[in-house]
PDBQT receptor file of N, H, CA, C and O in Angstrom, charges set to zero:
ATOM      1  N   UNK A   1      -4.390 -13.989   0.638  1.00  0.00    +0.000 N 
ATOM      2  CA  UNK A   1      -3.048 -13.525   0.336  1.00  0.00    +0.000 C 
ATOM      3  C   UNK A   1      -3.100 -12.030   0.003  1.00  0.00    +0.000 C 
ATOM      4  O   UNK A   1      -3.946 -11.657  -0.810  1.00  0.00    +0.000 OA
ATOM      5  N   UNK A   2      -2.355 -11.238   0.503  1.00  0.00    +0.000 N 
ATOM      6  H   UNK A   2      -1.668 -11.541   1.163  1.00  0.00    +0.000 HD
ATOM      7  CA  UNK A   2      -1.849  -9.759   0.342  1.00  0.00    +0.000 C 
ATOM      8  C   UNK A   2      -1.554  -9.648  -1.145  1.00  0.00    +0.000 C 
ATOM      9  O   UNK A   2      -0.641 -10.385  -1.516  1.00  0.00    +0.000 OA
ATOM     10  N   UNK A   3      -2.166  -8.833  -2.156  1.00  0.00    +0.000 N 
ATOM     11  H   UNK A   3      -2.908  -8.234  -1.855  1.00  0.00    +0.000 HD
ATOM     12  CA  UNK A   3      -1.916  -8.359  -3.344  1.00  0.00    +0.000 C 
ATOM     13  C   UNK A   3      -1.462  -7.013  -2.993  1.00  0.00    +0.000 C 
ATOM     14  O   UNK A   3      -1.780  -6.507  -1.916  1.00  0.00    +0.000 OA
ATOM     15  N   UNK A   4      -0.748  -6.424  -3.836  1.00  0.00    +0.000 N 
ATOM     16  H   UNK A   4      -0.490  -6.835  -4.710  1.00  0.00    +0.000 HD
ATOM     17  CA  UNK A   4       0.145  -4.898  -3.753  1.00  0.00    +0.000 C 
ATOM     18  C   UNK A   4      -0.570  -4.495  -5.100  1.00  0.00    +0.000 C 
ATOM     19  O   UNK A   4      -0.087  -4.853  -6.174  1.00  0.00    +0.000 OA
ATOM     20  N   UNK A   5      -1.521  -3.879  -5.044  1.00  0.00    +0.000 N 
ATOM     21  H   UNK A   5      -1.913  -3.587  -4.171  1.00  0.00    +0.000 HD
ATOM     22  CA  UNK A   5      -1.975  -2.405  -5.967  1.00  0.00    +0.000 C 
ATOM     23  C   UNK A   5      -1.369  -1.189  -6.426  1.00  0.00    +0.000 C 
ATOM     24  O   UNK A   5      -1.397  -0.489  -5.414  1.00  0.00    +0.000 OA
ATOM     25  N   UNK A   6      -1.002  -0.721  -7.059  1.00  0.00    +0.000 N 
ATOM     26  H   UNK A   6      -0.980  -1.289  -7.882  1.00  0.00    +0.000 HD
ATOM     27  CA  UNK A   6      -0.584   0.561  -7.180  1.00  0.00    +0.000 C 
ATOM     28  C   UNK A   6      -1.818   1.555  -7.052  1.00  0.00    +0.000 C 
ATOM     29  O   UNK A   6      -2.882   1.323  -7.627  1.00  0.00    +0.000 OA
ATOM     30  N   UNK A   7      -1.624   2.591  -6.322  1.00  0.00    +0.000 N 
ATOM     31  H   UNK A   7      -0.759   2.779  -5.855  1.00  0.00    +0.000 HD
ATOM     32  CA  UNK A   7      -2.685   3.641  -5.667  1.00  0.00    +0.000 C 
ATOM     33  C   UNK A   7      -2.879   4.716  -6.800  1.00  0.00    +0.000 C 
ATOM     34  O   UNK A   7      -3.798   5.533  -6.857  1.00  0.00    +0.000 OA
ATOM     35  N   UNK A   8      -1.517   4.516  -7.970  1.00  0.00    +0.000 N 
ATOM     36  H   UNK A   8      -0.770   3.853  -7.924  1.00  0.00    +0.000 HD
ATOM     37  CA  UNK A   8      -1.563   5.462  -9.109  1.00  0.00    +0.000 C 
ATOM     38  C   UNK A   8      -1.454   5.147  -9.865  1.00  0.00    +0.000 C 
ATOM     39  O   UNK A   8      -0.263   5.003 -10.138  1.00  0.00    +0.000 OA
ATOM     40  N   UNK A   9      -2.443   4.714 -10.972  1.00  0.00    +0.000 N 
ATOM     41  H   UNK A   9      -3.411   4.831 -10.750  1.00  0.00    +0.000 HD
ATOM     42  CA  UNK A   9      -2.236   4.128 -12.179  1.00  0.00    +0.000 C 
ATOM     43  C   UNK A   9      -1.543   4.793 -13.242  1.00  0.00    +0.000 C 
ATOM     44  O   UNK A   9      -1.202   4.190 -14.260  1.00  0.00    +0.000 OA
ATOM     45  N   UNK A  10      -1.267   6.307 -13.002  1.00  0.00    +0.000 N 
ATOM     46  H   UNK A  10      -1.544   6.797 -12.175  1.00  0.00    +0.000 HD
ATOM     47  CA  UNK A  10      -0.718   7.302 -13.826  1.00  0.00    +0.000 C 
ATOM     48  C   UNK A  10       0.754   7.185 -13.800  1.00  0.00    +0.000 C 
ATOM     49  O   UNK A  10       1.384   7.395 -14.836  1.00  0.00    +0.000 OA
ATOM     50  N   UNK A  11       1.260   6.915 -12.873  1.00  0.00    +0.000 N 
ATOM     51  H   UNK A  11       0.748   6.744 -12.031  1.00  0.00    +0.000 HD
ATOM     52  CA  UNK A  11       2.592   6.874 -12.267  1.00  0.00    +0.000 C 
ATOM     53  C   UNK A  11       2.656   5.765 -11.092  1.00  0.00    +0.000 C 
ATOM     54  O   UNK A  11       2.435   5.758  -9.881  1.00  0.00    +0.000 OA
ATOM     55  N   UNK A  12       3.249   4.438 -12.481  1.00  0.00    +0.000 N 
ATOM     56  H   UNK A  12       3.428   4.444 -13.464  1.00  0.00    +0.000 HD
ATOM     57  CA  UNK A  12       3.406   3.500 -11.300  1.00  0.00    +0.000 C 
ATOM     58  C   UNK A  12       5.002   3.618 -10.637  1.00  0.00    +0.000 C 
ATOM     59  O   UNK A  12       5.906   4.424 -10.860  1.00  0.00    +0.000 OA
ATOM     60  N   UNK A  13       4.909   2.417  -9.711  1.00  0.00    +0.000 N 
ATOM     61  H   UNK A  13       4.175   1.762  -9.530  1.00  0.00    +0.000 HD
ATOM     62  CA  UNK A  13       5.992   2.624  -8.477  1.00  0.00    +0.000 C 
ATOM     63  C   UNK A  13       7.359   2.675  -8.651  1.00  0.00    +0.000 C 
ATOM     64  O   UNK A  13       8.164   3.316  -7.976  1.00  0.00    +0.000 OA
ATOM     65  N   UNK A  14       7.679   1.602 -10.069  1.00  0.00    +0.000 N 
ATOM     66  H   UNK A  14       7.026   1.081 -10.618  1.00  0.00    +0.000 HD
ATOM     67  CA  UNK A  14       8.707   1.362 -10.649  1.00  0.00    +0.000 C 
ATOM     68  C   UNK A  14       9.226   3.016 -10.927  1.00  0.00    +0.000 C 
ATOM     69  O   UNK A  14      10.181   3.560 -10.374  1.00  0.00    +0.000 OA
ATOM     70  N   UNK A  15       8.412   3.551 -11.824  1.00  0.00    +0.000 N 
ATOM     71  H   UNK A  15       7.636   3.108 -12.274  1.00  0.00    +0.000 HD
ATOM     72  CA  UNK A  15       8.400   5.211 -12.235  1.00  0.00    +0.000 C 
ATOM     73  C   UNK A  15       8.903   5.963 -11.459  1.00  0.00    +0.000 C 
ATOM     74  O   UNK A  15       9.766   6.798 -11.730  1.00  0.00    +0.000 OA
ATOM     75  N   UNK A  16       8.351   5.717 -10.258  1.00  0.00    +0.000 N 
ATOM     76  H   UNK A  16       7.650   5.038 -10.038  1.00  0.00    +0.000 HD
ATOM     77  CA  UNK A  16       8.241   7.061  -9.160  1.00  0.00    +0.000 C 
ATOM     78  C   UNK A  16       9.354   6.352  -8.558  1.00  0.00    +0.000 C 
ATOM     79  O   UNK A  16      10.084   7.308  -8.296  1.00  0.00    +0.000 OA
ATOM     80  N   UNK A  17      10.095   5.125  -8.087  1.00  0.00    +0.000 N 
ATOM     81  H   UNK A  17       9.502   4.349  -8.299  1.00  0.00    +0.000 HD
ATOM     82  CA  UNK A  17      11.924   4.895  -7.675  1.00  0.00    +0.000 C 
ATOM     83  C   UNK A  17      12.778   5.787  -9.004  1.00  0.00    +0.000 C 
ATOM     84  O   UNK A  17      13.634   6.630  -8.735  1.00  0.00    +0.000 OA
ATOM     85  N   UNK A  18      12.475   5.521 -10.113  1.00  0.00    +0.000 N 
ATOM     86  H   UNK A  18      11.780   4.837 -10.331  1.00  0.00    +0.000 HD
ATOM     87  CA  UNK A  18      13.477   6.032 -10.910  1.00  0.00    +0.000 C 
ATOM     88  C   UNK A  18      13.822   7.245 -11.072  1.00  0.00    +0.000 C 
ATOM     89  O   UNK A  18      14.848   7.614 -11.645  1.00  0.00    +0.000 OA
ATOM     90  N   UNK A  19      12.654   8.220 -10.380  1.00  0.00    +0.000 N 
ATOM     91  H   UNK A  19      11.822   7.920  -9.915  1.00  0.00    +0.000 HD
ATOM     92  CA  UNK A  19      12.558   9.702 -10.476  1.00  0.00    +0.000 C 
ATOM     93  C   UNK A  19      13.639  10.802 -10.137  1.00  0.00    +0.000 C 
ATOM     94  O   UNK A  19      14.282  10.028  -9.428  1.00  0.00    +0.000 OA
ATOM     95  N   UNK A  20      14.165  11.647 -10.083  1.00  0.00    +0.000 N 
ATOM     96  H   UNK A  20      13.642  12.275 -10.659  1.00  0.00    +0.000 HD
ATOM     97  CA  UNK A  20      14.894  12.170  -9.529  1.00  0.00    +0.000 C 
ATOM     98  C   UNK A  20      14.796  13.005  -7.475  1.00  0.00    +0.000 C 
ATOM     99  O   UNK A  20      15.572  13.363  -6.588  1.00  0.00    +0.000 OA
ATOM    100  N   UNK A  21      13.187  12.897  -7.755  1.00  0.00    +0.000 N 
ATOM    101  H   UNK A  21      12.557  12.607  -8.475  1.00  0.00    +0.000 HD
ATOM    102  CA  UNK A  21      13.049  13.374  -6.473  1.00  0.00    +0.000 C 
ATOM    103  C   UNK A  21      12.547  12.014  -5.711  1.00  0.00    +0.000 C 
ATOM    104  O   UNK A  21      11.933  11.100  -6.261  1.00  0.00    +0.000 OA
ATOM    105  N   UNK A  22      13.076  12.086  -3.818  1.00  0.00    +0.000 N 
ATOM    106  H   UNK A  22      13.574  12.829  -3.372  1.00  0.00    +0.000 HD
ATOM    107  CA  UNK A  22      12.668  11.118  -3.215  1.00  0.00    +0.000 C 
ATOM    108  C   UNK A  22      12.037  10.900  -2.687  1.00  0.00    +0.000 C 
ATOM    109  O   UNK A  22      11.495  11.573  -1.811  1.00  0.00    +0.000 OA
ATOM    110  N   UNK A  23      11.774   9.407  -3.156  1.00  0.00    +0.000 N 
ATOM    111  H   UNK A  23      12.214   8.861  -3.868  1.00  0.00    +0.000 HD
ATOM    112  CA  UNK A  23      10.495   8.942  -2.721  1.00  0.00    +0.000 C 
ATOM    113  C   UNK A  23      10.393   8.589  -1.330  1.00  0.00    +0.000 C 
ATOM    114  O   UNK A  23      11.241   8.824  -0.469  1.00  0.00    +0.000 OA
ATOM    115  N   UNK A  24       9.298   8.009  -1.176  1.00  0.00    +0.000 N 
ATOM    116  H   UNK A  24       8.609   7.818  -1.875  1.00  0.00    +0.000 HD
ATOM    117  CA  UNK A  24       9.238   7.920   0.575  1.00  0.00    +0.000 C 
ATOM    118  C   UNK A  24       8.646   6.641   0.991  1.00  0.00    +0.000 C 
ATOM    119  O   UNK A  24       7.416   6.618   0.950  1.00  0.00    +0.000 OA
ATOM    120  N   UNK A  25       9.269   5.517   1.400  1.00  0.00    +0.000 N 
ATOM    121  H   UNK A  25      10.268   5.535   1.433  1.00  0.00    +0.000 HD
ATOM    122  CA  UNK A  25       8.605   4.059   0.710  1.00  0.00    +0.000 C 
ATOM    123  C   UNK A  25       8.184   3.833   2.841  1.00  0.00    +0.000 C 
ATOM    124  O   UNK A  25       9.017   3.830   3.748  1.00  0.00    +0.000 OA
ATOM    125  N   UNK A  26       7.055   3.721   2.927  1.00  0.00    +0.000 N 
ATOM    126  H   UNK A  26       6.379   3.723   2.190  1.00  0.00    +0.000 HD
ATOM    127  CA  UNK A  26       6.431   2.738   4.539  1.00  0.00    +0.000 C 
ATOM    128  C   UNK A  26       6.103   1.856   4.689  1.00  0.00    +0.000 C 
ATOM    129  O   UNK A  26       5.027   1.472   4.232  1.00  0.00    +0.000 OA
ATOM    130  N   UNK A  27       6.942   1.081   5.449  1.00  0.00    +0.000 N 
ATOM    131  H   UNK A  27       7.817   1.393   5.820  1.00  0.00    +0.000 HD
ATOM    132  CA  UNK A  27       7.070  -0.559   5.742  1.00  0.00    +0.000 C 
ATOM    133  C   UNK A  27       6.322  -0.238   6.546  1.00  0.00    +0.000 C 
ATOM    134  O   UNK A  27       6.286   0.934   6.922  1.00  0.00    +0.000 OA
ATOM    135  N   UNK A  28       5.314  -1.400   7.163  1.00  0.00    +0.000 N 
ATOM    136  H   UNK A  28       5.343  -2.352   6.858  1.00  0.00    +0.000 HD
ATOM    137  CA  UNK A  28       4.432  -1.565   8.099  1.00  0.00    +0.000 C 
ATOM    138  C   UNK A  28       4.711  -3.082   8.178  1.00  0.00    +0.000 C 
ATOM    139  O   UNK A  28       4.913  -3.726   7.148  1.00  0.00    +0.000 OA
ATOM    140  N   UNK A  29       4.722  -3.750   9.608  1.00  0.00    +0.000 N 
ATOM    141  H   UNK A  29       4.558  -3.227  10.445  1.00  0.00    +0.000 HD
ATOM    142  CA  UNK A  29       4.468  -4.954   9.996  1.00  0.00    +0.000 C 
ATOM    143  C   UNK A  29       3.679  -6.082  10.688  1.00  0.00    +0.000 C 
ATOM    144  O   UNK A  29       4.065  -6.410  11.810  1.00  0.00    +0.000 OA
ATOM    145  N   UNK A  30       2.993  -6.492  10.340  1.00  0.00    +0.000 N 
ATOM    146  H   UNK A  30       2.679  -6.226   9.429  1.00  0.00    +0.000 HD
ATOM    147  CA  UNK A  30       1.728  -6.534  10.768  1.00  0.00    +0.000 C 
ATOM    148  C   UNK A  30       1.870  -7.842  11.661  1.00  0.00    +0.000 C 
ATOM    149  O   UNK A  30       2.842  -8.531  11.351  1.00  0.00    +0.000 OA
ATOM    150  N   UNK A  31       1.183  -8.264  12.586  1.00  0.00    +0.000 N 
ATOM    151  H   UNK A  31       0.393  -7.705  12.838  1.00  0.00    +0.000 HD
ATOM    152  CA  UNK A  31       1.085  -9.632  13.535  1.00  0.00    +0.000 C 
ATOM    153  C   UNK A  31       0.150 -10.112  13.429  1.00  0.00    +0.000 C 
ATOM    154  O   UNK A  31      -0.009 -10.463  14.598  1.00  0.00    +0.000 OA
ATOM    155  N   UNK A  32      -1.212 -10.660  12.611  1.00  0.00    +0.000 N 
ATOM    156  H   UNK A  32      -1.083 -10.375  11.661  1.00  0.00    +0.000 HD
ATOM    157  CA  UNK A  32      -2.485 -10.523  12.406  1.00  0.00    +0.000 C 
ATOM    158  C   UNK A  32      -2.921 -11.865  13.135  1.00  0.00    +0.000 C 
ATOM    159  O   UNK A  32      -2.024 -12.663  12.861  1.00  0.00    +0.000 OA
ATOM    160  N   UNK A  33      -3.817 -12.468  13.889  1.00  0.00    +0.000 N 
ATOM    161  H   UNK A  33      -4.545 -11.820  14.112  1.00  0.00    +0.000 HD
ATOM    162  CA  UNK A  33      -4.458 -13.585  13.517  1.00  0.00    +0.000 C 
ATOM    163  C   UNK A  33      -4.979 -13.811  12.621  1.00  0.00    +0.000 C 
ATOM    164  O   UNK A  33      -5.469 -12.854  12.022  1.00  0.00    +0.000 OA
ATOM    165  N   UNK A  34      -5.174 -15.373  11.978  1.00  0.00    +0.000 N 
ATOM    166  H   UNK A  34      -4.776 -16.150  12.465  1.00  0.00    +0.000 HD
ATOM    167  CA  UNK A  34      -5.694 -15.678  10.533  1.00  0.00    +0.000 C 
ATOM    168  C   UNK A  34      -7.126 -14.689  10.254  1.00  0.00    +0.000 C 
ATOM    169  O   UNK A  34      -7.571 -14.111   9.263  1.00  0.00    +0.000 OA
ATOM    170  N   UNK A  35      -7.528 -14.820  11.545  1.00  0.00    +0.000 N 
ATOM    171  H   UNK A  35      -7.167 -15.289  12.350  1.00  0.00    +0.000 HD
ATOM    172  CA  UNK A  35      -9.197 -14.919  11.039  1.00  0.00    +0.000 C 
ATOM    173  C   UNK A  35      -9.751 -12.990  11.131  1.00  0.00    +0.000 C 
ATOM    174  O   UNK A  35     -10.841 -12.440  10.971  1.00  0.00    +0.000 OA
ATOM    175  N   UNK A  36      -8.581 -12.558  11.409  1.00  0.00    +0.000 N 
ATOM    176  H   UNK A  36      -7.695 -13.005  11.538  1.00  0.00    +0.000 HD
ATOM    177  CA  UNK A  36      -8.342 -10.910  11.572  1.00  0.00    +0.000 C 
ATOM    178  C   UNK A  36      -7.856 -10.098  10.297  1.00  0.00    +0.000 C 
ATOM    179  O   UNK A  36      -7.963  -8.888  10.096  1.00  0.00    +0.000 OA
ATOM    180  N   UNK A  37      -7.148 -11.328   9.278  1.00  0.00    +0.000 N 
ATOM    181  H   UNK A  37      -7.061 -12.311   9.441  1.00  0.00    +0.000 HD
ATOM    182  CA  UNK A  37      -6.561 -11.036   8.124  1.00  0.00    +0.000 C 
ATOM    183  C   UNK A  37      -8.018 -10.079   7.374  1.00  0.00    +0.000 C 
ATOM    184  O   UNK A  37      -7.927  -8.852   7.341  1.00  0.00    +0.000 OA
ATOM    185  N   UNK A  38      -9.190 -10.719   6.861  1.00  0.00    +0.000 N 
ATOM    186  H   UNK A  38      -9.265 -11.716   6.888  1.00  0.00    +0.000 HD
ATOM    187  CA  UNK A  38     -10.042  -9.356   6.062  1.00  0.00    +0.000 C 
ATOM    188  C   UNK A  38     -10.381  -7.979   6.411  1.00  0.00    +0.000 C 
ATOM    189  O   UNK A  38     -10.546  -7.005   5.677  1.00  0.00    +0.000 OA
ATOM    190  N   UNK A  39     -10.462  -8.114   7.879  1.00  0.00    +0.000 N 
ATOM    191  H   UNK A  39     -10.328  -8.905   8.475  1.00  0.00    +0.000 HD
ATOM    192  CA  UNK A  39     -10.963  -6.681   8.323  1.00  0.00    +0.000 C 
ATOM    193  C   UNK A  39      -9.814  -5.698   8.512  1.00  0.00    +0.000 C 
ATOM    194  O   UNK A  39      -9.965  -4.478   8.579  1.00  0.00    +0.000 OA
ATOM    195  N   UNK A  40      -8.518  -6.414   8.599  1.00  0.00    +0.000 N 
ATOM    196  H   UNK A  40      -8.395  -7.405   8.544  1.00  0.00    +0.000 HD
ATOM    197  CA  UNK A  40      -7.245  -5.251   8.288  1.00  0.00    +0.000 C 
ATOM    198  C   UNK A  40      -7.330  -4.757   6.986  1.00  0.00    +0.000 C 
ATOM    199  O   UNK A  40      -7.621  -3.598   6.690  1.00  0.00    +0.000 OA
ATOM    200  N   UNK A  41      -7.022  -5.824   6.080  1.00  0.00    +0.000 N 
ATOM    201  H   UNK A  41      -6.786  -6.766   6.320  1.00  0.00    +0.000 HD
ATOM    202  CA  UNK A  41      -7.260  -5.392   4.473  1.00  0.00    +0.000 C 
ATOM    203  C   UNK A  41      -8.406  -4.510   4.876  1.00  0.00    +0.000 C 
ATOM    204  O   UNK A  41      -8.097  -3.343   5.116  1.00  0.00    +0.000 OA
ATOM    205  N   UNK A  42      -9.736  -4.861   5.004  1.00  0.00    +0.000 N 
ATOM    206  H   UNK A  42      -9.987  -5.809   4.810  1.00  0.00    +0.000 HD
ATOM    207  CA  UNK A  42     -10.164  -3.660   4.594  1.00  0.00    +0.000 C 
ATOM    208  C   UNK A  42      -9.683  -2.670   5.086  1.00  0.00    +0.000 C 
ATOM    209  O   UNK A  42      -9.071  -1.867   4.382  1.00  0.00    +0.000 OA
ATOM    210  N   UNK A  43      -9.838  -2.499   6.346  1.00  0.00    +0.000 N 
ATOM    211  H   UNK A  43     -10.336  -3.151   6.918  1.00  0.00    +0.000 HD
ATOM    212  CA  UNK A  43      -9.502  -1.142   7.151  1.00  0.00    +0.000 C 
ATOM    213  C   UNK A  43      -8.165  -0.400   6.417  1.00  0.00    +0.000 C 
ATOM    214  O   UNK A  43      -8.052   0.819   6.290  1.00  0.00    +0.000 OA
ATOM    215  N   UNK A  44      -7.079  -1.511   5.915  1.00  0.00    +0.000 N 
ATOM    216  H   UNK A  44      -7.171  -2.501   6.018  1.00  0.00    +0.000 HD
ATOM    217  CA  UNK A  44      -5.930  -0.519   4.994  1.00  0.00    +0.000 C 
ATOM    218  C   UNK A  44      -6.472  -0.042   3.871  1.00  0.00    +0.000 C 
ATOM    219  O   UNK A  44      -6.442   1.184   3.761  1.00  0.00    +0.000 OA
ATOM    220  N   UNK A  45      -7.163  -0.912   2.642  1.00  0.00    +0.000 N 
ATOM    221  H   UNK A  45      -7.187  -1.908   2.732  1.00  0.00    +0.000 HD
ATOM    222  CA  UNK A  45      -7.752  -0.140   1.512  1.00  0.00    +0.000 C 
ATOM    223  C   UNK A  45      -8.404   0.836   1.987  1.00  0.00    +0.000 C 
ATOM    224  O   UNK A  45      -8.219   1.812   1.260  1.00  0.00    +0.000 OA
ATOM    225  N   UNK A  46      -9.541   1.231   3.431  1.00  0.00    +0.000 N 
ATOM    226  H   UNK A  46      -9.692   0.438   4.022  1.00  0.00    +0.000 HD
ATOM    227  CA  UNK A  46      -9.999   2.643   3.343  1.00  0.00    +0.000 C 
ATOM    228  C   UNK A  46      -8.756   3.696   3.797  1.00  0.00    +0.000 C 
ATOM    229  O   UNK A  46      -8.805   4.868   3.425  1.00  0.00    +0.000 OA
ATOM    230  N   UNK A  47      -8.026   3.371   4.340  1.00  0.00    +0.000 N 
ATOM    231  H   UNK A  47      -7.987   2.418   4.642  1.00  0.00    +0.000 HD
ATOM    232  CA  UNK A  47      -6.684   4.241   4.662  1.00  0.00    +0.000 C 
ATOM    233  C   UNK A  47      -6.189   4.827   3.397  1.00  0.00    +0.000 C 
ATOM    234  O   UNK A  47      -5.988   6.003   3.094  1.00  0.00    +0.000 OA
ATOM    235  N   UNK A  48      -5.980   3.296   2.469  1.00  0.00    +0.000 N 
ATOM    236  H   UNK A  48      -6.143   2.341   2.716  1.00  0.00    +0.000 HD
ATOM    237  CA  UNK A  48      -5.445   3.748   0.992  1.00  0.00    +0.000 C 
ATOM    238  C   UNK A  48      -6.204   4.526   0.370  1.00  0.00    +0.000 C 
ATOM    239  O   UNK A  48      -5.723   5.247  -0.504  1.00  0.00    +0.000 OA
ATOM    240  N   UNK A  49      -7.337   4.560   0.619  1.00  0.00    +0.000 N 
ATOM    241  H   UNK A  49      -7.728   3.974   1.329  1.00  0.00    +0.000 HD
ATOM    242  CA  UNK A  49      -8.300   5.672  -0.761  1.00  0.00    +0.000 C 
ATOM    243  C   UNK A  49      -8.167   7.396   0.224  1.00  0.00    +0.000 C 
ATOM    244  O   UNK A  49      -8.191   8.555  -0.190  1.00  0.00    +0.000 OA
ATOM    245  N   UNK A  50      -8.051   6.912   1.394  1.00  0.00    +0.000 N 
ATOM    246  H   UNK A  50      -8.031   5.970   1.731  1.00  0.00    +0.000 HD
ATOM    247  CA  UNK A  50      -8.052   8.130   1.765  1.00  0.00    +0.000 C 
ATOM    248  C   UNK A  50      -6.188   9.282   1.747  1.00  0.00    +0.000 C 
ATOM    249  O   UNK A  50      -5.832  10.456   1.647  1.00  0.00    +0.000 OA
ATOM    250  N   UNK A  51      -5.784   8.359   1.863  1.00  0.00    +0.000 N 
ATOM    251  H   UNK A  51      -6.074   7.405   1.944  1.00  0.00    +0.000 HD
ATOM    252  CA  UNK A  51      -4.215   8.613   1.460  1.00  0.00    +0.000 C 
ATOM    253  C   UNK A  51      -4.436   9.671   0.164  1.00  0.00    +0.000 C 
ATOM    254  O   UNK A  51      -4.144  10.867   0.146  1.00  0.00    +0.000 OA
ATOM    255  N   UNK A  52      -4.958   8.977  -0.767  1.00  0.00    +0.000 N 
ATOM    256  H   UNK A  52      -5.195   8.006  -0.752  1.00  0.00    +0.000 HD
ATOM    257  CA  UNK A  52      -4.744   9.258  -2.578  1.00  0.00    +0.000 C 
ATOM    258  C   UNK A  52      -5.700  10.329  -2.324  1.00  0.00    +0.000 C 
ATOM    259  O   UNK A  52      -6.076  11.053  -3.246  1.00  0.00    +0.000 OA
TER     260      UNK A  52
């Protein structure tokens, strides 16, 4: 199952909607086969560290 992390523990997400400047939220949709599901996760967490 997909868990949602926050990438900023300093400023979580809730925070950064309430802000005055806008935010920029990316839906992605994914079609995965079951057995394809870990190696996306990973491949997104290295996306995510490299994002931050």
């Amino acid at each position: 199952m997909l868990q949602l992390k926050p990438l900023d523990h300093d400023v979580p997400i809730f925070e950064q909607i309430r802000s005055d400047v806008s935010p920029v939220v990316l839906v992605n949709i994914f079609q995965v086969a079951e057995e394809d599901i870990p190696a996306l996760l990973k491949a997104w967490e290295s996306d995510a560290n490299w994002m931050k």
